[in-house]
N, C-alpha and C positions, 0 to 999 in steps of 0.2 A: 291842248285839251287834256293833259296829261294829270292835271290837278284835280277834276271831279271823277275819274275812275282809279280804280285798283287795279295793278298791274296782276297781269298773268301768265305763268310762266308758258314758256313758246312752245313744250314740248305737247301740253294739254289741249293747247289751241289746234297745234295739227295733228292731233288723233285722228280726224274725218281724212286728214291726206294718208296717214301709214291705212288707216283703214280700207279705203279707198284702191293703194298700191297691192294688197292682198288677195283682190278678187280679178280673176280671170275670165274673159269672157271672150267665147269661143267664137269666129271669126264665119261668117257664112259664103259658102261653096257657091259658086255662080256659074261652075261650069256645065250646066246643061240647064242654065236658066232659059225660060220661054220667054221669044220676043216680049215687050211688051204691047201691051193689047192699042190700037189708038185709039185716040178718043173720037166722040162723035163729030161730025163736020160743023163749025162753030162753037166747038166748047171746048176748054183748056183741059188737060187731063188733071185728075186729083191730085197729083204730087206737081204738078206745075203750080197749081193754085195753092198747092201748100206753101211753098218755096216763095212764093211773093217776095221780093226786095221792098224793103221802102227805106229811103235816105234821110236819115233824123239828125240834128246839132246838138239835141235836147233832149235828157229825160226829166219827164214831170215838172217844166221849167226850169231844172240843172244843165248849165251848158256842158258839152262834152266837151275836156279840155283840149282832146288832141284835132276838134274840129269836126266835121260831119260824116257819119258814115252806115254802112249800110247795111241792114238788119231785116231777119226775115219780121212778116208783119207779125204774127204772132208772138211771138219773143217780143218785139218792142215793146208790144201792148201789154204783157206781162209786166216787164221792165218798171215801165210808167204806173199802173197799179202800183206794182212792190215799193218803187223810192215815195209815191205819195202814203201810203201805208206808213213807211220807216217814218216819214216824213211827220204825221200824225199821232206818233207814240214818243214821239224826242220834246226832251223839254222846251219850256215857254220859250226861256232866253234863248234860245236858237232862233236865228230864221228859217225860212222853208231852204233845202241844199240851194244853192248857186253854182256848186261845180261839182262835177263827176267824175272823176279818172276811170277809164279802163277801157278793155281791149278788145272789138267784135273778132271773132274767130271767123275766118277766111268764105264761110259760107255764110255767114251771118245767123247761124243756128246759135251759138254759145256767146256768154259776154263772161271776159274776166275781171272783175271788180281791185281796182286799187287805193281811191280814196273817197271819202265824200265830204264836200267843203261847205261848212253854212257862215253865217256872219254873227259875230257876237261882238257888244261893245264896239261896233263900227271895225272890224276887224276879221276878215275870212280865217276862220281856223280849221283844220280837217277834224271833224267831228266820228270819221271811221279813219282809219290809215291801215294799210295793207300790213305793214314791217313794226305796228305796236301791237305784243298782245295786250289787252288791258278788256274789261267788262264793256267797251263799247265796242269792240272784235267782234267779241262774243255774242252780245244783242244783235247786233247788225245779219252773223250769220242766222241766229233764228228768224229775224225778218223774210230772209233767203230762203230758209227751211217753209216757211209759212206759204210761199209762193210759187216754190220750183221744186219738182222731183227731184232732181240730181243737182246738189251744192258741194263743192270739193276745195279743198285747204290745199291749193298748192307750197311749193318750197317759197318764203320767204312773205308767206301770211295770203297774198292774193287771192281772191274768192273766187273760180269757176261754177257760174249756173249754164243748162242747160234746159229747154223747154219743156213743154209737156204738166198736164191737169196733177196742181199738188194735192199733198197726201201722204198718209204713212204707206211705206213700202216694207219697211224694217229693213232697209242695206245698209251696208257699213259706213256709209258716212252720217246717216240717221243716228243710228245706235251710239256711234263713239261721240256726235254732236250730246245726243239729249243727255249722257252718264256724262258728259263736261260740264253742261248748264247746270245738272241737280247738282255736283259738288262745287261749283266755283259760283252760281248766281245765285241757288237755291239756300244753299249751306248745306246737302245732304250731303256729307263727305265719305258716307260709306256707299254709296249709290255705288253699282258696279253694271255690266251691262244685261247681265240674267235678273237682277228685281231691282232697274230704278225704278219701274210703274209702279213697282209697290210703295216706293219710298214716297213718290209723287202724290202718290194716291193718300198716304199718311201725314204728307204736308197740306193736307187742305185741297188738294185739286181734285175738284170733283167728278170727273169725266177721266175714262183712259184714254192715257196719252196716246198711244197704239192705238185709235180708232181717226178717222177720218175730220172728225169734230172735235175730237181731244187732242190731235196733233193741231191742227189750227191754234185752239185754247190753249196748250202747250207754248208754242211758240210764239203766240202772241204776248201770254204771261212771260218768259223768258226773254224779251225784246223788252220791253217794259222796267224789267228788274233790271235788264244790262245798262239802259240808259238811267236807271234809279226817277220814273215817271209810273209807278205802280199808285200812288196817293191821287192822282189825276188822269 
């Protein structure tokens, strides 16, 4: 797949990872927590029914290559949204993905993304890969962006999401994402992290990106451009 993107150098792509390793967060005390309350007789308590397991092969028709495994229900259902999303902003000649690589995290809370495979010319090629940076890294993270609070650039490219209602937060993996998209998908190369929204805002994007609907519109525009399917 390395013929229809621009390469990008590796050190740009993991900005959201140094960004990410910067911020500290403070560890909460349990030591004179109160029982927890039980729930009422015949009903699951809330963080039980949060936690639901469900066993998937498959996201969004993508087989998962390492075989089936198990995901709280919310996270999957996000999952499956987001790959039919990517799924629907990726050029014609693509197929819809057929394979997925990556790795649920031991509670089934987090997935770590490493490739995503569709069919061209009768032929499975990875269409994201973890260890390329190139403009469809890039697109793929705003897909992420678009879907999940917390996306993180691990070492050696691999994608960390985490659940929960997306949206702008403005954390560091946001900020050093959207000052990577304006200079390397946008072409704003002096975007820095104190005024890419103005830069955004000067390129034709109508809406602040910083807003709940402008981060959406943002990342959906920036997934678009990375796959170069902004004409369609």
């Amino acid at each position: 797949m390395n013929d229809s993107h621009t390469s990008l150098s590796r050190r740009r792509i993991l900005l959201g990872a140094a960004a990410a390793s910067a911020v500290t967060v403070a560890g909460a005390t349990t030591a004179h927590a109160a029982p927890p309350t039980a729930p009422a007789a015949g009903k699951a308590s809330p963080a039980r029914e949060a936690r639901r397991l469900v066993v998937r092969d498959r996201i969004a028709g993508a087989r998962l290559t390492g075989g089936p495994a198990r995901f709280q229900a919310d996270l999957y259902e996000r999952l499956d949204a987001w790959l039919a999303f990517w799924s629907a902003n990726s050029p014609r000649v693509w197929s819809a993905p057929v394979e997925i690589e990556g790795r649920v995290g031991a509670d089934g809370d987090a997935f770590t993304l490493h490739a995503i495979r569709v069919s061209r010319d009768d032929e499975t090629r990875d269409a994201f890969a973890a260890g390329r940076p190139d403009a469809a890294h890039l697109a793929t993270l705003a897909s992420l962006h678009h879907h999940f609070p917390t996306v993180r650039v691990e070492a050696g490219g691999a994608v960390r999401v985490a659940d929960g209602p997306a949206g702008w937060t403005a954390s560091g993996e946001q900020v050093a994402f959207a000052v990577t998209a304006c200079r390397e998908l946008w072409g704003l190369s002096t975007a820095d992290p104190t005024h890419w929204r103005e830069h955004v805002s000067r390129a034709g994007h109508a809406v602040d990106p910083a807003s709940r609907s402008g981060w959406a519109a943002f990342t959906r525009a920036s997934l678009r451009r990375g796959l170069r399917t902004e004409s369609y």
